[in-house]
N, C-alpha and C positions, 0 to 999 in steps of 0.2 A: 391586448396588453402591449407595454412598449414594449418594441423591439427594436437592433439594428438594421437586422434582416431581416424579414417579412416571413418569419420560421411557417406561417400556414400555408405558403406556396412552395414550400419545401417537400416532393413527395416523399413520404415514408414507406419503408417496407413492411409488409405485415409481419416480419419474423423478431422486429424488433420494440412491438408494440407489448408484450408479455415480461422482455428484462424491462424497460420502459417504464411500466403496470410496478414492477417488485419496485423499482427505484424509491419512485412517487409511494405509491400507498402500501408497501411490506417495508420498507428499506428506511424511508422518512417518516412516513406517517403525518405524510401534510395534508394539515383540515382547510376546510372554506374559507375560516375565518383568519389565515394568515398570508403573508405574503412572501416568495420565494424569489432570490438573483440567479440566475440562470446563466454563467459567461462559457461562452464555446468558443470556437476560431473557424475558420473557412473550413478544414477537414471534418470537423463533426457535425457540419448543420444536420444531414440526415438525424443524427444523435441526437443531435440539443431537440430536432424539431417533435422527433419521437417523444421525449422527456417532457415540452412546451403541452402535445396532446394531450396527456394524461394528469399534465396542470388544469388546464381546460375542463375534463371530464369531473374533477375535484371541487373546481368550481372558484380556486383560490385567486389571487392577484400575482401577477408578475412579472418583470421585468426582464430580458433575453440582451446578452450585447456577446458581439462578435467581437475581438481581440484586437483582428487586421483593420476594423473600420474605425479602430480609436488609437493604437499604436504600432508603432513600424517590430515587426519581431527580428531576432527575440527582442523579449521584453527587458528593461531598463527596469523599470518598475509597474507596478498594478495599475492602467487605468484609474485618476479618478473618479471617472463617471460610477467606473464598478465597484471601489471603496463606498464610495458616497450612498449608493443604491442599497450596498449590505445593511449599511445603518440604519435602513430601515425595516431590516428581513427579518424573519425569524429562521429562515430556512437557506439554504445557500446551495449549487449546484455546480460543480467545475468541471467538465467535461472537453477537454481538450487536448492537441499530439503537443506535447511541451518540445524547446525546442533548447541547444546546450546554454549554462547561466542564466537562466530564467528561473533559479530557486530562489534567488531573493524578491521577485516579484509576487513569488507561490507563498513563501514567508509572511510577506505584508497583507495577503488577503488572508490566510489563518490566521495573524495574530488578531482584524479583525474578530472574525469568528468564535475565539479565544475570551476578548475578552469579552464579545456580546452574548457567550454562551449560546450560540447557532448550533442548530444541526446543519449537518456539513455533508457533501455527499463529495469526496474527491476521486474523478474519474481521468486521473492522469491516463493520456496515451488511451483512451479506451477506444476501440475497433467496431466493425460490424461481425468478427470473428468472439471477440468477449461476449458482445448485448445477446449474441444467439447459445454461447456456454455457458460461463459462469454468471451470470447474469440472471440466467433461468434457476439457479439453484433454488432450493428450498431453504431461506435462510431462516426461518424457524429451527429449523432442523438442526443449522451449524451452527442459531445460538445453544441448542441446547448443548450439543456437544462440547462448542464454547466454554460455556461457564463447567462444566464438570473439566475440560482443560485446565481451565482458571485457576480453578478450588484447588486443584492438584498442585501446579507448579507453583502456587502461593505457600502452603504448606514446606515447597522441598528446598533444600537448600546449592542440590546443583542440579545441573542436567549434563546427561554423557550422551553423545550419538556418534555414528557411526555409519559407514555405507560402503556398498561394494568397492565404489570408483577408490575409496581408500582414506574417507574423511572418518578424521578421529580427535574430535574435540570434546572440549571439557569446559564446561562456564561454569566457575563459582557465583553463587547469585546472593547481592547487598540487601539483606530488609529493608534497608530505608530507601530503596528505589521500590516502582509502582507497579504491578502488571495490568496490564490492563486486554481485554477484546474489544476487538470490532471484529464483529461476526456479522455484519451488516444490517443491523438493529443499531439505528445511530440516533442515540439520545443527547443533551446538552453537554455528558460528562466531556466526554471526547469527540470530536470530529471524525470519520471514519473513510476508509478507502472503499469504493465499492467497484467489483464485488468484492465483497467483504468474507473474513475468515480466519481470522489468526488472534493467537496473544502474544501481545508481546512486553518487553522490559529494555530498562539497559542494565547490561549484565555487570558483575563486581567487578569479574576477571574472566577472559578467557584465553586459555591456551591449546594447542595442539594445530592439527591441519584440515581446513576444511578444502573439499575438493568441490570445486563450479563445473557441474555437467549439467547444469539446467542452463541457468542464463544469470545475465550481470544485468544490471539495474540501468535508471535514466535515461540518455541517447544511446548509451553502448548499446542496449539489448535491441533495437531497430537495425543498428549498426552490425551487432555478429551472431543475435539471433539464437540459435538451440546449439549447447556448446557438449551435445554428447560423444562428437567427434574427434572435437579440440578441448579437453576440459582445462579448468583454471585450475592452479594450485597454489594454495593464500595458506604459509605458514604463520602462525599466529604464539606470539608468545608476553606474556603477562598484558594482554588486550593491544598488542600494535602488529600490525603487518610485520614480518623481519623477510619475505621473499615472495616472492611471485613466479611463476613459472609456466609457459604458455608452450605446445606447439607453431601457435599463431603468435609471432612476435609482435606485431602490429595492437591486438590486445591487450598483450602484455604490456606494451611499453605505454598503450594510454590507461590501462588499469592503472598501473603504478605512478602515473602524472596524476590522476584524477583523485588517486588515496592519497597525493601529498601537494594537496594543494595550501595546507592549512598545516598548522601545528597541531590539528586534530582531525583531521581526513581522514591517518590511518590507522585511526584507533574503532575496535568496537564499541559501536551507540546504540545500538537495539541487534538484543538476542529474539527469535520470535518461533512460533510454530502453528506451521499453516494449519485450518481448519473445516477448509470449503469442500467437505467429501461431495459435493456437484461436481468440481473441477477431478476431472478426471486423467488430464496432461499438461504436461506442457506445450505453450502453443508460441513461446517466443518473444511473449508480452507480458512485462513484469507486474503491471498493474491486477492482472490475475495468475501468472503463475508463484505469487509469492504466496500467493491461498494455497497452493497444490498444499497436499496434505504431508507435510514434513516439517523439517528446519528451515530455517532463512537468519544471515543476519546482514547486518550494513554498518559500514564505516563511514563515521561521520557524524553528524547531529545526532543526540540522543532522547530527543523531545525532552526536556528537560524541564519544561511548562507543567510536562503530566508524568512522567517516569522519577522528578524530583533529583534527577543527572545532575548536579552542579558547573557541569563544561556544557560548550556550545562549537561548532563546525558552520564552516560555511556550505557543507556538502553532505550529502548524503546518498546511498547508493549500496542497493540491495545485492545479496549473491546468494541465488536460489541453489540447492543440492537435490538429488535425488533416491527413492529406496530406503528411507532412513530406518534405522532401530534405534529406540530414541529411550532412557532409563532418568526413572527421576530418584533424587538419591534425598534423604531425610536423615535425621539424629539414631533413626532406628534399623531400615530397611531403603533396600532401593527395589523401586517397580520398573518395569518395564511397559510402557504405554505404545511403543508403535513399533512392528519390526515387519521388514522390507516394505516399507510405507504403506501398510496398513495401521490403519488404530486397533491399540485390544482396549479400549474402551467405548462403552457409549453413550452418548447423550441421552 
């Protein structure tokens, strides 16, 4: 198959031939007869070449390009080569360490995907630490959990949670926005993040205070990493940031650049809760600890293609929480579905 780099002289580890295996045939469910793009960057070859094997083993067609041997990073924009290659896909793989402002390049290769209705596998930042955790999940499992998730918070009309470190927020939730899973069973509707594990929405409204002792989202979270020691504090009122508050000032002052980059940075864009009971920590890397099993939300874009959001962000950027007790509230009663981040539910 084309490649840039020659991904079969790439050795692979054997521990990541199993996440590798869920990608391709649990996760995509790519057949013989279709054909998959594959784009990685120099840090992931091991990754891409693992992912390229189990194309191989499928039997499918497909294309591999490396990032660095087609444009100087970051990136300005997507590669045509890589644009041009999706149009022919049915299947699509993004597996790469993104690097800062390179969301509009990310932009331009989903809205392909978007609108050629691909499955979509997007492995922002993924590690040789993710492909050997969450990666091995049983995502059977966390669809099923998934959709009884789903069912629920479609139903309710807010959600309350709560946590030791001191977050206590409240999202009133708009019908006419969408919830949607990726549980890491990714079909035409939506493009998914894998590993996969969460629903999510963009919320009506939310207020109150969420406190970050997991981690902050995009370059940050490489940059300050597990924030149990230093945690964030993001008051929230009628869906905009009104304060921030850091031990680590240095975080603080690029959290607060990076939520007001835009006339919609710091506003809440997706309310979401994680659903990958595989993942079992937080490991530093947002791409899977926003599965950990709790809340997450982010300021900024609110997918608005699939969530029916009528605003747009040039940014977006996750803030994971810990230990949640999490209460779903309806016309009649309110449940209680996860306390000290456990689920009392189950798939």
């Amino acid at each position: 198959m084309k490649t840039v780099t020659d991904l079969g002289s790439v050795v692979v580890p054997d521990e990541f031939r199993e996440g590798a295996r869920n990608a391709v045939v649990m996760c995509l469910r790519v057949k013989p007869t279709e054909k998959v793009t594959v784009i990685a960057d120099e840090s992931t070859l091991t990754i891409a070449a693992a992912i390229a094997g189990e194309l191989e083993q499928v039997g499918c067609k497909w294309n591999a390009f490396v990032l660095e041997e087609l444009a100087e990073r970051p990136l300005k924009e997507m590669p045509r080569e890589v644009l041009d290659d999706m149009e022919t896909s049915e299947v699509s793989i993004f597996a790469v360490q993104v690097q800062p402002n390179e969301l509009k390049s990310r932009m331009q290769m989903t809205d392909v995907v978007n609108l050629r209705h691909m499955r979509h596998a997007h492995m922002v930042n993924i590690t040789p630490e993710v492909m050997v955790e969450g990666m091995r999940a049983d995502f059977n499992a966390v669809d099923r959990l998934s959709q009884v998730v789903l069912d629920k918070v479609r139903a309710a009309s807010y959600v309350r949670a709560t946590t030791p470190a001191g977050t206590d927020i409240r999202a009133e939730l708009n019908p006419n926005y969408k919830w949607f899973k990726t549980s890491g069973i990714i079909s035409t509707e939506k493009w998914g993040n894998l590993p996969g594990g969460e629903c999510f929405t963009a919320p009506g409204e939310v207020n109150g205070v969420f406190v970050v002792d997991g981690v902050v989202g995009d370059f940050l979270c490489a940059r300050y990493g597990l924030l149990r020691a230093t945690p964030l504090t993001i008051t929230i009122s009628r869906n905009r940031i009104t304060s921030v508050e850091c031990a680590n000032k240095e975080l603080e002052r690029e959290f607060w650049a990076y939520t007001h980059t835009d006339e919609n940075s710091d506003r809440v864009g997706e309310f979401a809760i994680g659903t990958n009971i595989g993942v079992e920590r937080v490991i530093g890397n947002i791409l899977q600890d926003e599965k950990f099993p709790g809340i997450h939300i982010a300021f900024g874009d609110p997918y608005g293609g699939h969530t029916g959001a009528p605003w747009k962000s040039t940014t977006h950027i996750d803030v994971v929480g810990l230990e949640f007790n999490i209460w779903l509230g309806g016309a009649e009663a309110e449940e209680q579905i996860m306390k000290d981040g456990k689920f009392l539910i189950q798939g």
